[in-house]
C-alpha positions in Angstrom: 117.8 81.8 87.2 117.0 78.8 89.0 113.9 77.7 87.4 113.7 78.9 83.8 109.8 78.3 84.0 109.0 79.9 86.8 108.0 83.0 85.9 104.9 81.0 83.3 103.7 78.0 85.9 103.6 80.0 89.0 101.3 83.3 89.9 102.1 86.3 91.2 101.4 85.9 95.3 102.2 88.5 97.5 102.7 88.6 101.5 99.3 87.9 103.0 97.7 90.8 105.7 96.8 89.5 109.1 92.8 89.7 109.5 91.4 93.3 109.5 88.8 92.6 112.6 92.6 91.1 114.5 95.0 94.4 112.9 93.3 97.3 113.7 92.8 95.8 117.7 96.6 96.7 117.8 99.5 98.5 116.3 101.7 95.4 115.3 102.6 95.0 111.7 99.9 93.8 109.3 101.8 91.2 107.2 102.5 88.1 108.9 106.3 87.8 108.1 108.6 85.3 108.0 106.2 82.3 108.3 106.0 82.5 104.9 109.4 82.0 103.3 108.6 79.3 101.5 106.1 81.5 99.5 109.0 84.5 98.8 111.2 81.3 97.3 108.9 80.3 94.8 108.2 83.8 94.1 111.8 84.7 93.7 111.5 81.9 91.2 110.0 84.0 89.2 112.2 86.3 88.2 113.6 86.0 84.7 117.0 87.2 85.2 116.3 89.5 81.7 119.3 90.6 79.9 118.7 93.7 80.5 117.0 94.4 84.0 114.9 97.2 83.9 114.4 96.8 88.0 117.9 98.1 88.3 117.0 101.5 86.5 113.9 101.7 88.5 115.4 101.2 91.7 117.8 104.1 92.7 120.0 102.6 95.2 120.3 100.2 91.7 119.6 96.9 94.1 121.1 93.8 92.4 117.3 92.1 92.1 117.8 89.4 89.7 121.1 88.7 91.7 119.3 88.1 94.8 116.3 86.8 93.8 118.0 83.9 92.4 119.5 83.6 95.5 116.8 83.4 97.3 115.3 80.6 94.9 117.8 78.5 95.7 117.6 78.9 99.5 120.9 80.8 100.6 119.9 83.5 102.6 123.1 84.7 103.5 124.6 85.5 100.1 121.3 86.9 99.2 121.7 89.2 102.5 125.4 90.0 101.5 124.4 91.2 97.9 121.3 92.9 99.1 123.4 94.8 101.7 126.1 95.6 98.7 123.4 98.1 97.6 120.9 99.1 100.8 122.1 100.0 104.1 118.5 99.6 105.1 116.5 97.6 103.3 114.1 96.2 106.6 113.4 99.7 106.1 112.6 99.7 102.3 111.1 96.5 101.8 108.3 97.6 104.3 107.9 101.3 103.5 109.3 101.8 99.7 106.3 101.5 97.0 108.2 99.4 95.2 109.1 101.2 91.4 111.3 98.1 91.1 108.4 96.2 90.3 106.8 98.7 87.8 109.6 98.4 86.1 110.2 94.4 85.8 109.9 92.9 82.5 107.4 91.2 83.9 105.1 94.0 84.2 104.5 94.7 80.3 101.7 92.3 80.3 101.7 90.4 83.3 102.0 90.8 87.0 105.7 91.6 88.1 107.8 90.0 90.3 107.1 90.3 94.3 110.7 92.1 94.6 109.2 94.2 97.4 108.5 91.3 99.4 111.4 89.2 98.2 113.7 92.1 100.0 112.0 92.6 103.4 112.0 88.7 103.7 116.3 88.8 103.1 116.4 91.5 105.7 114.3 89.9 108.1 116.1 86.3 107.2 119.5 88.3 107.8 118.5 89.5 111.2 117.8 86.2 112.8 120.5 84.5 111.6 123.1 86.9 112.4 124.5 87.8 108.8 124.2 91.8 109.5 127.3 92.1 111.9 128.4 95.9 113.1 131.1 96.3 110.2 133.8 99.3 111.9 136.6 100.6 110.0 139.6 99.0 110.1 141.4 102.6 110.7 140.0 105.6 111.4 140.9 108.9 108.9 141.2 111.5 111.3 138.6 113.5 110.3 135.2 114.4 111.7 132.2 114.8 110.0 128.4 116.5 111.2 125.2 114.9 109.8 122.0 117.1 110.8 119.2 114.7 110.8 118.7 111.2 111.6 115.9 110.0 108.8 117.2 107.6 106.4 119.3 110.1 104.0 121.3 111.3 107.3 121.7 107.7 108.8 122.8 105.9 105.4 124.9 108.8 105.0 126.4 108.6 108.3 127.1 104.6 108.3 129.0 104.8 105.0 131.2 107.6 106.2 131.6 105.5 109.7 132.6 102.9 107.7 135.0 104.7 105.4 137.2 105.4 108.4 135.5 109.3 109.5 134.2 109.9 112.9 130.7 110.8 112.2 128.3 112.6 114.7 125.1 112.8 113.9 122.8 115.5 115.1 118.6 115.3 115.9 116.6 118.0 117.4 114.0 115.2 118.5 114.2 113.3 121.6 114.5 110.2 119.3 116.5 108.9 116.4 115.1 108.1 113.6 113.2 111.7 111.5 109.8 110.2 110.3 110.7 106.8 110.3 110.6 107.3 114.1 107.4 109.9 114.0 106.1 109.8 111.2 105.6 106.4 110.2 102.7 104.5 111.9 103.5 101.1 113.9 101.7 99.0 111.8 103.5 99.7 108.7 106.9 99.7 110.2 107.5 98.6 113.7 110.2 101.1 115.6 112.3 97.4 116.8 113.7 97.4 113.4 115.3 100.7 113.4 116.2 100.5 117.1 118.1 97.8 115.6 119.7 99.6 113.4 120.8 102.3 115.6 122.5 100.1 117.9 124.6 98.2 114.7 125.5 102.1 114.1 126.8 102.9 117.4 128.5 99.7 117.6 130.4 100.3 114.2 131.4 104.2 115.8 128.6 106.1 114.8 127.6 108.9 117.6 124.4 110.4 118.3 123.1 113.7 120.5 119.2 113.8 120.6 117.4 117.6 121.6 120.1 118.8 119.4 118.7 121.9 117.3 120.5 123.0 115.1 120.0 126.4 114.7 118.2 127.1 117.7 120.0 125.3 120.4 123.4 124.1 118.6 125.0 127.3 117.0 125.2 125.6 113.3 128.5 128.3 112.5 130.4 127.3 115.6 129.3 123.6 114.6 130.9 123.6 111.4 133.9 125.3 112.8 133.8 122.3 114.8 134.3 119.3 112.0 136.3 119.0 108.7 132.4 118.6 106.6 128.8 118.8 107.2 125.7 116.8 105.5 122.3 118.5 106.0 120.0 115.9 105.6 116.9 117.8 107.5 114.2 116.4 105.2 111.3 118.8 103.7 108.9 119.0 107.0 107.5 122.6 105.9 104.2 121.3 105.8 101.4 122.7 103.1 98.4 124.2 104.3 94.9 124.6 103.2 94.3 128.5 103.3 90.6 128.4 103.6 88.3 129.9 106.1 87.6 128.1 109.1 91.3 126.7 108.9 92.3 128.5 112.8 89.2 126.3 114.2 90.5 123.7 117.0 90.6 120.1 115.9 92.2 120.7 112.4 95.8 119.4 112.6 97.9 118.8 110.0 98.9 115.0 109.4 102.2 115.1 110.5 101.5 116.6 114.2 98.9 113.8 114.4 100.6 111.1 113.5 103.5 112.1 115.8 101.2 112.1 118.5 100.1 108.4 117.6 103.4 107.5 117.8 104.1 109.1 120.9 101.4 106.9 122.5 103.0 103.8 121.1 106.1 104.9 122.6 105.0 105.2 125.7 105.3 109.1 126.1 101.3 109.3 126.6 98.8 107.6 127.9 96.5 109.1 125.2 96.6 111.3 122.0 95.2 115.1 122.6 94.4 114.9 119.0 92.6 111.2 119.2 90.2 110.3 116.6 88.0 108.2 119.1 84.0 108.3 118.5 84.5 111.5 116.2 83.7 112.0 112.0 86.8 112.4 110.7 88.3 113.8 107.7 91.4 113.7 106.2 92.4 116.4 103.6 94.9 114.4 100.9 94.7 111.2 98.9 98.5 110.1 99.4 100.8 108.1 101.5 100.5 110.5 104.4 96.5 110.5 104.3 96.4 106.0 103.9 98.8 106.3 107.3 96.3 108.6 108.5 93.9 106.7 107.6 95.3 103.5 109.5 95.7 105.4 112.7 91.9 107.0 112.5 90.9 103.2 112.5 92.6 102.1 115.1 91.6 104.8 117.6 88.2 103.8 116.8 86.5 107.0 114.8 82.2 106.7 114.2 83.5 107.5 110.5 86.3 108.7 108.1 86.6 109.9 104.5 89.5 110.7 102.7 89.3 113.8 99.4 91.5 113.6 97.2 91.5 116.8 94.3 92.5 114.1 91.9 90.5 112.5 89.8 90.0 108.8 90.5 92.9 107.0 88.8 92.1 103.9 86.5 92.8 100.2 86.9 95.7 100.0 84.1 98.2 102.1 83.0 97.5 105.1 81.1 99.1 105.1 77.9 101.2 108.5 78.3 102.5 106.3 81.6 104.3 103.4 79.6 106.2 100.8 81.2 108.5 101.1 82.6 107.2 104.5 84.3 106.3 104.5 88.0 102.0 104.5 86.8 99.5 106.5 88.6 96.7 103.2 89.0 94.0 103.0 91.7 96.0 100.9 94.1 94.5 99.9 98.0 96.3 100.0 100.9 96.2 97.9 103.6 94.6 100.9 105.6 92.0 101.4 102.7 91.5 97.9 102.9 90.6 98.0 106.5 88.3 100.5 105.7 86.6 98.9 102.8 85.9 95.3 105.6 85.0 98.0 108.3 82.8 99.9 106.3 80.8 97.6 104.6 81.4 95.7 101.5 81.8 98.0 97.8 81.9 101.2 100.5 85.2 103.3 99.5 85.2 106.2 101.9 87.8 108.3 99.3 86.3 111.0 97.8 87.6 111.9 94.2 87.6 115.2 92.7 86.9 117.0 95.6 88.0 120.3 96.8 87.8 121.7 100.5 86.1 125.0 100.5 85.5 125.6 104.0 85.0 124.9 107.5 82.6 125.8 110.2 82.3 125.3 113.8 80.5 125.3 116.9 80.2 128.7 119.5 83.4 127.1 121.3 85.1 127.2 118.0 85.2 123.9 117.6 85.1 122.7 114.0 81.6 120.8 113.3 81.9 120.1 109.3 83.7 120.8 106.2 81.7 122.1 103.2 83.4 121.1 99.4 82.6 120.8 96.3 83.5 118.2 92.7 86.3 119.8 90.7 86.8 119.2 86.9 89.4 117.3 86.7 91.7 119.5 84.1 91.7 122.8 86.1 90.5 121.6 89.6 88.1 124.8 89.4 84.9 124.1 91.2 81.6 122.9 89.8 78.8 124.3 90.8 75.6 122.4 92.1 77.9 119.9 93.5 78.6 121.5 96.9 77.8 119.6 99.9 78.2 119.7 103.7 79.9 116.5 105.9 80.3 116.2 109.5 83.6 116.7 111.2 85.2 116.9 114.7 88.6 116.0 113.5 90.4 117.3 110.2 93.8 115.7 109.1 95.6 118.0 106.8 98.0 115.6 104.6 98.8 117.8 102.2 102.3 116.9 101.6 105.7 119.3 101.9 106.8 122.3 100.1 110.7 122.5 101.2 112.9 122.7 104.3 111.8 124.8 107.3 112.9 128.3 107.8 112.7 128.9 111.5 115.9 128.9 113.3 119.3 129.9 112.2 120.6 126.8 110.2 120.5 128.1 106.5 122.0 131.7 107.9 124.7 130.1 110.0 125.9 127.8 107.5 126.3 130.1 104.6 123.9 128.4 102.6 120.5 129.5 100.3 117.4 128.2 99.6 116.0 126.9 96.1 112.8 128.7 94.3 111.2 125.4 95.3 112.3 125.9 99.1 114.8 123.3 99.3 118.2 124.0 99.8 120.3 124.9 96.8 122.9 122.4 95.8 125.3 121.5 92.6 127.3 118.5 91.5 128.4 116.0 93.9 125.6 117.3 96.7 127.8 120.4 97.3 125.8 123.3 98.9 128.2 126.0 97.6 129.5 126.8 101.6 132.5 124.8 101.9 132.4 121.4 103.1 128.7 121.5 103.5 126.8 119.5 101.9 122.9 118.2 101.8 121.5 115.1 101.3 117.6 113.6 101.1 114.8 115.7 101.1 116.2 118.5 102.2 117.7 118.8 98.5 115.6 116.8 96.8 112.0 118.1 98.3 109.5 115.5 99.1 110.7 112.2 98.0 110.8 108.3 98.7 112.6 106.0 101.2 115.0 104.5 98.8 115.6 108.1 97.5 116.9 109.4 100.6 118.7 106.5 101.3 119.9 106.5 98.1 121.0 110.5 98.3 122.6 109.4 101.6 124.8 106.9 99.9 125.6 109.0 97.1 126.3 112.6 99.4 128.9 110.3 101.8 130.4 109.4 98.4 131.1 112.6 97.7 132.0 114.0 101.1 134.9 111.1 101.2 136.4 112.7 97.7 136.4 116.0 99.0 138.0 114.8 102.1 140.6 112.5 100.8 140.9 113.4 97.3 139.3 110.0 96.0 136.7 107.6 97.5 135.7 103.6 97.6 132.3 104.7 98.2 129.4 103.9 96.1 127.4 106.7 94.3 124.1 105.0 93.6 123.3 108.6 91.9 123.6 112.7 91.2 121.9 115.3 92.4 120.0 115.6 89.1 118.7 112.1 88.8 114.9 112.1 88.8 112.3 109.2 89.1 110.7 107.2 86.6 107.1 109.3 86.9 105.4 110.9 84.3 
């Protein structure tokens, strides 16, 4: 490590948010960037370089962070970029949208504030970008074989640019108009601006990476004749059957679940509309779901100007510190705030937190247009989330954001049918040791195996199912397997 001290002479300082009054007038990203690498070098001074880095284990693409970070410290970029790159085909990606379990599990942590890893990486990205270091790398010969990737979200793209790069022609395959899954649709602007994984793309299609858009497979693309077509397959379709909230009222208009909604926000930024259909401006909103989904929610209510928003969440209100059956170096359920609940907090007025915890939809009603006008709930105990009674209440409510998360792949079309392939008890698809689906030569990577899941995991899954589609191709593989199919996160 480059400063031996660092870690007891200098605080913890993360990447400082742009003004909330200037953010939420527009959709740009709300951290000010790379003005401030002189504040990520003394922050990768801190970094210990422990004997035994617990960061590793908490990371699963197993990022080299001490490696880097010392790097860093000492002010070459481009190494830093060529060992951060060793491990993460994306990590502009990560660095912006991954909540960090690196950092949970620094030494650091135990009993004092971890190192800014999080930041550390998006700057090395960033850094690697304007000064050229991220080059399209093709094969230097091709294999003759041809591989199909379903799905262009992270798992499908890191899958596809490691098999690209291991000498297979990859094609990879999006029902959307757009590349990109939910980075693309999903993902607001101001969290992750689509320029970076535009950028991406086009390194992918200069290395020999193809893409077909409106591509369905399983509806439009016969998925039998388009394995007949390649030597292997990867499904990496993510987990987008949504969960619902099976109440009454639930068929009234302006209920949506999050995921059309912020699709439709992103459709504006794109350019496709001049306005959302589903636009939160001058309404009460609500948004059903305490998670990442809901804060992105959240973000977007507040910049389409709603009169007011709360966010339930079923949960009980987490505490400040880790609870002791969540020991380091475990991934800790805390009460954190997001930039988008910290927009709320300034626009709200100061000490007003517009998240509801414990609280448990238990209808809606509406207007003779069937409209929906409010949402009646109640406070849950927090052990058996049963309903306490005396505690119900009435809020107003034009708009309702379902973000309830995902309960497995889709079933419509004729994908798992056409490919010989079955579904899990928990509605992914089934899968065994190296991300084998039991059809041969398909395989499934990301969510779509996994269920609902991280960033870093799908780009990790990507990583590791290319791995394994080389062996079965070639009988042996160069490829790094970051992990198995069974590998789970450090949560409690």
């Amino acid at each position: 490590m480059a400063d031996p001290k660092g870690f007891l002479k200098t605080p913890r300082r993360t990447w400082p948010r742009r003004p909330v009054q200037d953010r939420v007038r527009d959709w740009d990203e709300v951290y000010q960037g790379q003005a401030l690498l002189p504040i990520i070098g003394a922050q990768a001074d801190r970094c210990m370089d422990c004997g035994i880095p617990f960061c590793h284990d908490a990371c699963p693409l197993g990022n080299l962070i001490p490696e880097w970070n010392d790097l860093v410290s000492r002010d070459d970029w481009e190494a830093a970029s060529h060992r951060l790159h060793a491990t993460n085909n994306f990590p502009e990606f990560t660095g912006r949208l991954c909540p960090a379990p690196c950092e949970s599990g620094c030494v650091l942590a135990i009993n004092a504030d971890p190192v800014t890893i999080k930041n550390v990486e998006a700057a090395i990205a960033d850094a690697a970008w304007q000064r050229g270091y991220v080059p399209p790398r093709p094969p230097e010969r091709m294999s003759g074989r041809t591989v199909a990737v379903i799905g262009s979200g992270p798992a499908g793209l890191a899958c596809a640019q490691q098999l690209t790069r291991a000498g297979h022609t990859v094609t990879v395959y999006e029902r959307a108009d757009r590349l990109g899954g939910l980075l693309r649709y999903g993902i607001p602007e101001f969290k992750m601006e689509k320029h970076h994984l535009d950028r991406r793309l086009g390194q992918m299609r200069a290395e020999g990476t193809r893409f077909r858009t409106d591509a369905d497979v399983g509806g439009t693309v016969d998925a039998a004749a388009l394995r007949r077509r390649h030597d292997a397959l990867v499904v990496a379709i993510g987990a987008h059957s949504m969960r619902e909230l099976p109440v009454p009222g639930r068929d009234l208009t302006g209920i949506h679940q999050a995921m059309e909604y912020l699709t439709l926000a992103n459709r504006v930024c794109d350019g496709d509309l001049a306005a959302s259909p589903a636009t939160a401006e001058g309404k009460d909103v609500v948004i059903v779901g305490g998670g990442d989904t809901g804060a992105d929610c959240l973000g977007t209510v507040l910049r389409q100007r709603a009169a007011s928003v709360v966010q339930l969440d079923i949960n009980p209100r987490p505490g400040e510190d880790r609870a002791e059956h969540e020991p380091w170096p475990v991934y800790p359920k805390v009460y954190r705030v997001s930039p988008a609940h910290e927009e709320a907090l300034e626009l709200c007025g100061a000490g007003t937190d517009i998240r509801m915890f414990s609280a448990s939809t238990l209808h809606f009603t509406g207007d003779a247009t069937g409209r929906v006008t409010a949402l009646r709930l109640s406070e849950v105990e927090a052990r058996g989330r049963t309903p306490l009674p005396g505690t119900e209440r009435v809020i107003p409510a034009q708009l309702v954001l379902l973000a309830l998360g995902f309960d497995g792949v889709e079933r419509g079309g004729d994908l798992i049918g056409g490919l010989g392939i079955r579904l899990s008890a928990r509605g992914t698809i089934a899968r065994g040791a190296d991300f084998a689906s039991g059809a041969d030569g398909v395989f499934v990577a990301g969510d779509a195996g996994r269920g609902q899941s991280l960033v870093v995991w799908a780009i990790a899954e990507g990583r590791s199912a290319a791995a394994a589609v080389d062996h079965w191709l070639t009988g042996g593989t160069e490829l790094p397997a970051p992990i198995s199919p069974q590998d789970r996160p450090l949560v409690v």
